[in-house]
N, C-alpha and C positions, 0 to 999 in steps of 0.2 A: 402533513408528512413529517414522519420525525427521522433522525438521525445518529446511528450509534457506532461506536467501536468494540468490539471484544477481543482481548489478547494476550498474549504473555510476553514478555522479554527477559533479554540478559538480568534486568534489573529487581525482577519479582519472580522466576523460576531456572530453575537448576540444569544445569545443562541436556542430564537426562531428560528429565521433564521435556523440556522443548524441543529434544528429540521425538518423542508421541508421534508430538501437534507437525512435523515439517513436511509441507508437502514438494514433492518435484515440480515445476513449474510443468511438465506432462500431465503431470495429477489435477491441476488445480480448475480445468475445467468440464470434466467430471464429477470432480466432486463439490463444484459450486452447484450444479445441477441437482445431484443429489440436497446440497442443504435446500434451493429451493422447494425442493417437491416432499421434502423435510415441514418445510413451515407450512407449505399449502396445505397438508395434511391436518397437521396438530391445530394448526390456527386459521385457516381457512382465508388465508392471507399470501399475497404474491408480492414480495417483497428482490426490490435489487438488492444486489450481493456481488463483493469482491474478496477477494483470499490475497495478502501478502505473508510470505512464508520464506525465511531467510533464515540465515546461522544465529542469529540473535533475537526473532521476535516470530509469529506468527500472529496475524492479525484477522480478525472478521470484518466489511464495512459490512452496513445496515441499512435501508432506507425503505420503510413502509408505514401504512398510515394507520394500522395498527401495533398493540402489541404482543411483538413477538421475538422480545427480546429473549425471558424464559427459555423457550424451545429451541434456538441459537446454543445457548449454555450447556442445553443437554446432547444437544446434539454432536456437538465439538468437544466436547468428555468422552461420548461413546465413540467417536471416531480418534479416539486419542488410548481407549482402554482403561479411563480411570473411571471413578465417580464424579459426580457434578460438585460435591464440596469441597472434594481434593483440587476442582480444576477452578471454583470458586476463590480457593483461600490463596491461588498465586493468579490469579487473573484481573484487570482491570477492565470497569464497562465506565464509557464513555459516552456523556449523548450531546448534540446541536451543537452550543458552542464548543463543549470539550471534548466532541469528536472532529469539531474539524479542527478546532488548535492541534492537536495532535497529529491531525493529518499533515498539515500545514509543518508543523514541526519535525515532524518525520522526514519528510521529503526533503525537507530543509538541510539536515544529517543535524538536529538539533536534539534529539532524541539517539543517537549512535554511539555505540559504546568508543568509535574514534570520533569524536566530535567535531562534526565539520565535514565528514567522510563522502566524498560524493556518490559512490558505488549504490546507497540507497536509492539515490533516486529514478537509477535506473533499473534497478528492480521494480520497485513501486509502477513505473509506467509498462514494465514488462507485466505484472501484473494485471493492471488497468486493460493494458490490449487485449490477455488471454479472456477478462468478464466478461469485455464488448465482446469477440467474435463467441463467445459462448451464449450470448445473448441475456446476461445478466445485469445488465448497467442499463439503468433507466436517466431521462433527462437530471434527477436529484445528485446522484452518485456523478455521474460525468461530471456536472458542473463541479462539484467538489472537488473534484479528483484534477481539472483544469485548473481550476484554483491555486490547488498546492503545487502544480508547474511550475505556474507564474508566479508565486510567492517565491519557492525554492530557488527559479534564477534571480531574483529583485536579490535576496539573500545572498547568492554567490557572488554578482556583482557590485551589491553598494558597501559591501563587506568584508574584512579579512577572517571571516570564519573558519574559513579551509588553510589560512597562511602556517600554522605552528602543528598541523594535525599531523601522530604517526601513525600510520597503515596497521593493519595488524600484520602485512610482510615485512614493512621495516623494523617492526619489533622482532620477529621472527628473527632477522637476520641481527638484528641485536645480541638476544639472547644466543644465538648461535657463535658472534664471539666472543661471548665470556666463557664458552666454553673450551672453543679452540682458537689456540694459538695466532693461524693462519688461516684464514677460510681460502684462500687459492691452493689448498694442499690439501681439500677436503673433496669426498666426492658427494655430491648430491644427487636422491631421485625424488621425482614427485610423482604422487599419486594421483589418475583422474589427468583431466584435459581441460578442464572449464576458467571459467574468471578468476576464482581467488586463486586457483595454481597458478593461471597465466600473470597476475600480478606476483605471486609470491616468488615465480621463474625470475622474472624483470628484476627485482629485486637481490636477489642471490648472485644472478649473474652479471650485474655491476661488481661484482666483489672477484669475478676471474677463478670459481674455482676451477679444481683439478679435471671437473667432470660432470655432467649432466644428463640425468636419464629419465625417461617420460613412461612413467608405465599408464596404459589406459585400456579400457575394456575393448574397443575399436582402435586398431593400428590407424588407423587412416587421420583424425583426430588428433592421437600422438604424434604423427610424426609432422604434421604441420607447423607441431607447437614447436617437438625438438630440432627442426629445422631452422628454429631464429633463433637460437641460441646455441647451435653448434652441436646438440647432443646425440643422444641415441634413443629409441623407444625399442619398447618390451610389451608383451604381452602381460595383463594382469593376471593371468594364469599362471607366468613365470617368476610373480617377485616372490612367491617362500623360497624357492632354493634360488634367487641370487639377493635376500635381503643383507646376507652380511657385508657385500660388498661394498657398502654405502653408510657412511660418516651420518649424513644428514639424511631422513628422513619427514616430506614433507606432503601431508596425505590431505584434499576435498574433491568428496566423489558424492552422488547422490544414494549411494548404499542405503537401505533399511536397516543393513547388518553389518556388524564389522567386519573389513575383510583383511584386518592385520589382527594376528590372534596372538592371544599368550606363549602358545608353544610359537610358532615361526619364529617370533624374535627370541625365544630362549637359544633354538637350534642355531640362528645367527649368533649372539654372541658367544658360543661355545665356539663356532666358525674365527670368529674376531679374537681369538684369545684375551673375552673380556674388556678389547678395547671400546670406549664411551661411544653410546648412539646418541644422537640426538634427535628426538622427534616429534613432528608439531603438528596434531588434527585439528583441520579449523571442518571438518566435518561435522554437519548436524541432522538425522542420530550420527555420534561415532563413527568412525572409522578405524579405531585402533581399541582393542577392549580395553578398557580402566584398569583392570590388572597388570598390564605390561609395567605401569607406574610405577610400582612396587620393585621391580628389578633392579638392583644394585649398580646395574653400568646403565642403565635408559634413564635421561632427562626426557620428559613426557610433558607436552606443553597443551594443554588445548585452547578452547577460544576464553573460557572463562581466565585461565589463568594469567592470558596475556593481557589483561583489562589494564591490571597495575601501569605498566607497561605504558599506555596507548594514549593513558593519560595525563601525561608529564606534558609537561606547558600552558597546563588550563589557567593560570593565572595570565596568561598572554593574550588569549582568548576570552578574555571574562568581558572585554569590552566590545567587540565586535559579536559577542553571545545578548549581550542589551540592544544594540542595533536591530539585531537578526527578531531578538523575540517583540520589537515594536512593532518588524512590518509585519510580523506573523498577527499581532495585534487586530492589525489593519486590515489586514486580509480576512482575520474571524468576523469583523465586522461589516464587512463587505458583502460575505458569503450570506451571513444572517438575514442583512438586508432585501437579499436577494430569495433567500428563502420565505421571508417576510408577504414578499407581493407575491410569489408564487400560492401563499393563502388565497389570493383574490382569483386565481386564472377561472376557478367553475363560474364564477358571479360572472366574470369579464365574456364569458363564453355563453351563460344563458343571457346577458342582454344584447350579446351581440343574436343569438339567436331567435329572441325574441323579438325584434327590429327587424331584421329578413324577413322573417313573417309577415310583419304588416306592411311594411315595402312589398311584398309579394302579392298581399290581398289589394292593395290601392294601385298598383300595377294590373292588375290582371281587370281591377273594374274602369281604369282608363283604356285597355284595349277595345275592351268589349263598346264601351261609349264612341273610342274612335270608330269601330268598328261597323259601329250603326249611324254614321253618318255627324255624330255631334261638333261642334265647334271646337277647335283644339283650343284655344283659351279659356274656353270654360271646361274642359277635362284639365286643365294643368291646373285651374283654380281647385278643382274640388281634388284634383291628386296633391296638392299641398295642404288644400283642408283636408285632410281625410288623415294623413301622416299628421299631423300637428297636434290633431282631435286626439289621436289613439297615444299620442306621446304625455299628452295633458291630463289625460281621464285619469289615470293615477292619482299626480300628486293633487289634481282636484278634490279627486274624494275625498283624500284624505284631510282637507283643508275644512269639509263640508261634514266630515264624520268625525266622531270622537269626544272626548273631552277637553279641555281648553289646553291640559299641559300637552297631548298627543298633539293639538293644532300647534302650537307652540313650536312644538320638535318640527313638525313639518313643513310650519313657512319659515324656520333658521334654514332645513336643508333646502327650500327652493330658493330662496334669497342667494343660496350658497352656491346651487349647481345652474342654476337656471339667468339669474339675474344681475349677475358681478359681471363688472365692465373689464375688458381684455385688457391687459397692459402691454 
């Protein structure tokens, strides 16, 4: 059974790009289905399969016992719209050990563009649960995927990994006062209902500003959120004609398409008389078109640009980043180990089945003796003989057959398995 990763991140594709690849966590167990029946096609091969798909990376797991890595590449190109060397020349594959380092790393937030970030790892098991109830994690994949669990909290707790890390909300909120003044005299909305708005809310609204507004596709959603922090909710139907009235701008929604466009924000700042928006997509595809950038009053933030940002204080972290990738170490080695004796399980399983069987045949001819009246002592004699005989007759032959190095080999392994005294 081998082991592989396929992916992109922050780190090796462009933001576009990994907009393609991002699936909604609704998406991802459908179209794990589809990649299985993907590979059983091309390669005549049923291989487990997991999707993690986030603002910064979309990844493939892999576990099959042949290869079908190939057909994986093309498949995740065509479901993406490019070519396979376009998705080749920003993509990383990973196999055995340095898929599950990665794993292990991943989970860890050792691999996150906030370093140390916990939010991954609950993605990642939000992942993990939609393959199992999709019926795509086999015993290889799970054990992996348990793994990097237990790696990733050894990591949180023997660790200050996560002590110096900044959110990409509290960078947000950063950049938001270099721009203005007073952030309690600013109004803010956000766009969408989910986890990075509700962290990027929490964040904002330690700062007291003037106002908070939740627009979301579903009112019901919004208005839970803007219920803990005092605000208001709006229909996403209604922020073009009221974007002007809002300072800060902070938009993650699961959109395919933008849904803040060049013209709305032009028509807002004609509304503002010019005055500065400020506005932050941690959307992946987009949520705000790339052109709004270009406008002379809009700061335009997105996920990439706050990288800079997120990374300030890695020198504080470089020690508890040594810590963190020893246990990851350990844990690669662990997993391997364990992949290792899983080679043996068919052996383990045809001599366990082959011992049934003759337990079965020396049983069934001690009945038939008790049956007919024989001496239970002499049936238990010959059902011991009888097991011993069929366990012996192997490594006999082979003692009796061969050439002398073949006997050689065979009375080191009976010496070995047969005749070492117990300690």
């Amino acid at each position: 059974m081998a082991v592989w990763a396929l992916g992109i991140n922050h780190t090796t594709a462009p933001l576009d790009l990994r907009g393609r690849f991002a699936f909604a966590i609704d998406q991802i167990a459908p179209t794990l289905l589809a990649l299985r029946d993907c590979l059983q096609q091309r390669a005549g091969e049923q291989a487990e399969a997991a999707i993690l798909s986030t603002c910064n990376r979309t990844e493939i797991y892999c576990a099959a016992h042949g290869q079908v890595l190939e057909p994986t590449v093309e498949w995740l190109a065509q479901s993406g719209g490019v070519s396979p060397a376009l998705l080749r020349s920003h993509a990383y594959v990973l196999q055995d050990a340095g898929a599950a380092r990665h794993a292990f790393r991943v989970a860890s937030g050792l691999d996150s563009m906030v370093l140390g970030e916990a939010q991954i790892l609950g993605q990642l098991k939000d992942a993990v649960r939609v393959a199992d109830e999709a019926g795509a994690l086999g015993s290889t994949l799970n054990q992996l995927f348990q793994r990097s669990f237990a790696v990733a909290k050894e990591v949180r707790t023997a660790t200050e990994i996560g002590a110096h890390s900044i959110s990409m909300s509290a960078a947000a909120v950063r950049l938001a006062g270099q721009l203005f003044e007073d952030l309690s005299r600013i109004r803010v909305l956000f766009v969408g209902a989910g986890e990075m708005i509700e962290l990027a809310a929490t964040h904002f609204a330690a700062r007291n500003p003037q106002s908070i507004a939740i627009a979301n596709r579903t009112l019901e959603r919004g208005e839970k959120l803007a219920s803990r922090f005092g605000g208001e909710v709006m229909r996403l139907a209604d922020l073009p004609g009221r974007l002007h009235e809002f300072d800060a701008v902070i938009s993650s929604t699961a959109s395919q398409l933008p849904i803040i466009g060049l013209g709305a924000v032009e028509r807002a700042l004609k509304l503002r008389r010019h005055r500065p928006m400020f506005m932050v997509d941690l959307a992946v595809p987009r949520d705000i078109e790339p052109e709004v950038k270009a406008l002379e009053d809009v700061y335009l933030y997105t996920v990439d640009d706050l990288a800079h940002v997120v990374q300030t204080g890695q020198a504080h972290r470089q020690a508890a980043v040594e810590q963190a990738e020893a246990i990851v170490d350990a844990g690669v080695q662990s997993f391997l180990h364990w992949m290792d004796q899983r080679q043996s399980v068919p052996l383990i399983r045809q001599l366990h089945a082959q011992t049934d069987e003759w337990r079965a045949v020396e049983l069934a001819r001690a009945r038939r003796a008790l049956a007919r009246g024989e001496d239970v002592d002499a049936v238990m004699e010959a059902l011991s003989r009888g097991l011993t005989q069929k366990m012996l007759h192997g490594p006999l032959a082979e003692l009796h057959a061969g050439n002398a190095e073949a006997r050689e080999r065979a009375g080191n392994a009976i010496q070995h398995f047969f005749l070492r005294k117990e300690r």
